[in-house]
N, C-alpha and C positions, 0 to 999 in steps of 0.2 A: 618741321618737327620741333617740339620744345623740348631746350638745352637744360639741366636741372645741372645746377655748381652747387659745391658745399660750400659757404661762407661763414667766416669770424670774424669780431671783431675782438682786437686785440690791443690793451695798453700796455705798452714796452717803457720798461725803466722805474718800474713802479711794481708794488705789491698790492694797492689800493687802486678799487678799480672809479674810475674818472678824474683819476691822476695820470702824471707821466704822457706818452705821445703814444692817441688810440692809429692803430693801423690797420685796415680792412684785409684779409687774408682769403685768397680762393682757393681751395688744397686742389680742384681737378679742373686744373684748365685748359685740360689737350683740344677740347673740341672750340673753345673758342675764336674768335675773329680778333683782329687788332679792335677794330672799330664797337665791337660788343665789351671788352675790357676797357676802353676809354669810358663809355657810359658806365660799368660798372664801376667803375672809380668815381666818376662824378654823381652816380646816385648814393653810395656812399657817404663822398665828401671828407673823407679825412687828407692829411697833407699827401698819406698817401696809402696803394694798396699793392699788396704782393698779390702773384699770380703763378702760382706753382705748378709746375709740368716735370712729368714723366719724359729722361731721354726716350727718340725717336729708335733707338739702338741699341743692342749690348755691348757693343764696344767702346762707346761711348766714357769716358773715363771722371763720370758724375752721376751721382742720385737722382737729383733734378735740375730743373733749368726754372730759372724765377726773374719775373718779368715785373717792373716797378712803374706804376701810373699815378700821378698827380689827378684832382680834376680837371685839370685843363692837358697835359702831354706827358709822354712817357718821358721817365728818367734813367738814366745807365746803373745808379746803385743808390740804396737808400738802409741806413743803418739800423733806425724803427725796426721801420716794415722786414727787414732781415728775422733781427729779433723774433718779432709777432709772428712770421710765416714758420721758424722753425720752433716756436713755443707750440703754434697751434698744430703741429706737426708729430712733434711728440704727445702731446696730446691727444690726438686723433688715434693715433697708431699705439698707446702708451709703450715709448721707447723706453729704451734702457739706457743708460750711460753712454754715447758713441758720438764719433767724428762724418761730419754728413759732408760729403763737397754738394755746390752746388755753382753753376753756370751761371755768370750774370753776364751784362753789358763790356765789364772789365774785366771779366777774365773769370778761373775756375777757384772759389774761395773757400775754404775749410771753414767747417761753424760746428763747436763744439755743442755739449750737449751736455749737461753734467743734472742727471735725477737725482734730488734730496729731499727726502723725506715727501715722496707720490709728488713732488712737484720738480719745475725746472727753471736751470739759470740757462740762459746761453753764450758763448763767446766767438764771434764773428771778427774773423782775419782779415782789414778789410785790402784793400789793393795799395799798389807803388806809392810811395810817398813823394811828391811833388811839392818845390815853393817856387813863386815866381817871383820876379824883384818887385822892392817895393815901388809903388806908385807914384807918377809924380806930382811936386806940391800943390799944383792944380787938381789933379785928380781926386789927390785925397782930399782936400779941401770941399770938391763936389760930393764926395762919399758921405762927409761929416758933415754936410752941410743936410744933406737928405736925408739922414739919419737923426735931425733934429740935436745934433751937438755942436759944440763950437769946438776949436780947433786944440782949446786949455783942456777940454776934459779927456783930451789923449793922453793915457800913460806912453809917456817919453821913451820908455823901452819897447816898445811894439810898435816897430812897423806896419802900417795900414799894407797888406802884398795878399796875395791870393794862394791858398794852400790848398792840396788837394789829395784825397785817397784813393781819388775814382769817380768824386762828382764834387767839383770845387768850390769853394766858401773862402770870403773876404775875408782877412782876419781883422777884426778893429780894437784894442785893447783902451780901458778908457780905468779912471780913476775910482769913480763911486759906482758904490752899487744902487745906491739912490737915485742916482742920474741912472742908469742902467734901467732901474723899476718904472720911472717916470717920463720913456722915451717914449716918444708918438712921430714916428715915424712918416716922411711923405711916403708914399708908395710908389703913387704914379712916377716920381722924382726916380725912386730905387730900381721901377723896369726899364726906363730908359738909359739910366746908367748899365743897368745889364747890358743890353745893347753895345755898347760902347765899348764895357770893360770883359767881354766875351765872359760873365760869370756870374750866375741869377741868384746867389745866397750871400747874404749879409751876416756874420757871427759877431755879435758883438760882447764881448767878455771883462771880466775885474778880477782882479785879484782881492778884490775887496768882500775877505770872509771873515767870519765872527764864528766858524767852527772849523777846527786846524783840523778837523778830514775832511774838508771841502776845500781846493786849492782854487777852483774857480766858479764863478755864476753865468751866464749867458742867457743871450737872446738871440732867436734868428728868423729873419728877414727874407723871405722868398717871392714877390708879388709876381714877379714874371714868367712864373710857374705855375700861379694860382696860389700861394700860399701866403698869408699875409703874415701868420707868423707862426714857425713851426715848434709846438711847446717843447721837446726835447729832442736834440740830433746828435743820431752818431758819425754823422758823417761831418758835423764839426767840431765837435769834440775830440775825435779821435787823431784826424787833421792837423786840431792844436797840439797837440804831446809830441807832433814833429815840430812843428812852428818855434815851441818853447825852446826844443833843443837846439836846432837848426841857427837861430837866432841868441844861442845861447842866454836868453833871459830866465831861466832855470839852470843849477849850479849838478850836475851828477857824477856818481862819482862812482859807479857798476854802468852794467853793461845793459840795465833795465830799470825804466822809471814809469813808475805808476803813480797815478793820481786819480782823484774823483772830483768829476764837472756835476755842479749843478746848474738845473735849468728849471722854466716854468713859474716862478716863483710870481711876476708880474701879472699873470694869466690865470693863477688857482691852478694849473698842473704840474705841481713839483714831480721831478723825476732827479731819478738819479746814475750818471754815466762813468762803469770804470776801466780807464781806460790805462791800456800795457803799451810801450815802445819800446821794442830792442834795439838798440845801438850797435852799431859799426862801423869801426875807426871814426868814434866822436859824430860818425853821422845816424840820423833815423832809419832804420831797415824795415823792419816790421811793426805794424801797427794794428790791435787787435782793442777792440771795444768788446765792453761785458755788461749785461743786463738781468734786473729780474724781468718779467712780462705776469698781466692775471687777464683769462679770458671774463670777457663782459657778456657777451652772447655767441649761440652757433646757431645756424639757420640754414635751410635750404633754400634758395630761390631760383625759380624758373624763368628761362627767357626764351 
């Protein structure tokens, strides 16, 4: 019998549609198969696509449970596709103002909902904040070397280390944004390093802005995932607002530090990520990413 899903595509991070990072969204995916959602993400083809389900239960202590596919293999959390599934969410259902939990990979995460003016922002809590020690000199040397940089265009305050919300990213801080704009990355070089360094995303960042409400620029690197490069992420941006703190290369002086990452710029998809960390006792607690999103198309498709 054929399966009939509702499908979106959705650009998160952006107001301007084939801007920002498009994310494919299924709002009814109870009836599907794992192996029918791999293809539906790979027929697609965005870095990635949500998959939104109805709990099996009412006691169940979530709205829905959302499931994240690269074209090539599922992911545990994905900051986009978060975005884009509960944009096209309220859309579908035109919600009102409200707090949606939903079930991922990492655990149960609150995603805000804020209607202005028949449109929506959303803000996505994402999981535990994690840093792991920095690399060592060989390592990193293999990281920057793959990544088409020498070892001078590290900014001296960021440790090459791996940071994590819930689906973890290198951190690589580097000097210019012009070196940043004109990286050509190996790939192949970068999957095999995943391999090794147990962690398949590259983020590579500057301080190097020319607008004092953009604190930083990035790019990111996923080949062994299927993504060669993903135009704007919240799961490394948001990642970095621990890093900065953690590492104390950001000076704060409250108990909450916001910033806004941009990304895309190299690729024609500027977007833009704002990202919250609550602090406790000088360390990262909570870390929450905030988004516009514009739908591009809704469609039905049969399988």
């Amino acid at each position: 019998m054929m399966k009939e899903v509702l499908v979106y595509q959705i650009d998160s991070f952006t107001k301007e549609k084939f801007k920002g990072n498009p994310a494919g969204v299924v709002l009814n995916a109870e009836n599907l198969t794992t192996s029918e959602m791999q293809l539906i993400a790979r027929e697609l083809n965005n870095s990635e696509t949500a998959f939104v389900f109805r709990p099996t239960t009412r006691e169940q202590n979530f709205e829905y449970h959302v499931r994240y596919f690269t074209p090539t293999t599922e992911v545990p959390s994905c900051g986009h596709a978060t975005i884009a599934a509960l944009y096209a969410k309220a859309m579908e259902d035109q919600l009102d103002s409200c707090t949606i939990r939903i079930m991922t990979q990492i655990g149960i995460l609150p995603i805000r909902i804020e209607k202005q003016d028949h449109d929506y922002q959303i803000t996505m809590t994402q999981g535990r904040f994690e840093l792991s020690p920095a690399f060592d000199p060989l390592t990193t040397q293999n990281i920057v070397h793959a990544l088409g940089l020498i070892m001078e265009d590290l900014d001296e305050k960021c440790p090459v280390q791996i940071a994590s919300t819930g689906h973890s990213k290198v951190m690589i801080g580097i000097k210019s944004r012009n070196t940043l704009n004109h990286l050509q990355p190996d790939l192949m070089a970068l999957a095999q390093l995943s391999k090794v360094i147990s962690c398949n995303g590259y983020f590579v960042f500057t301080f190097d802005s020319d607008d004092k409400e953009i604190l930083t620029y990035g790019r990111m690197f996923a080949p062994a995932i299927g993504i060669s490069e993903d135009p704007v992420t919240g799961n490394a941006n948001g990642p970095l607002g621990g890093y900065l703190i953690q590492n104390k290369i950001i000076s704060i002086t409250e108990d909450i530090f916001k910033f806004i990452g941009k990304q895309g710029e190299a690729i024609n998809r500027i977007g833009k990520v704002q990202v919250e960390v609550r602090v406790k006792g000088s360390t990262p607690n909570i870390v929450s990413i905030t988004g516009n999103a514009v739908s591009v198309f809704r469609t039905v498709m049969y399988i």
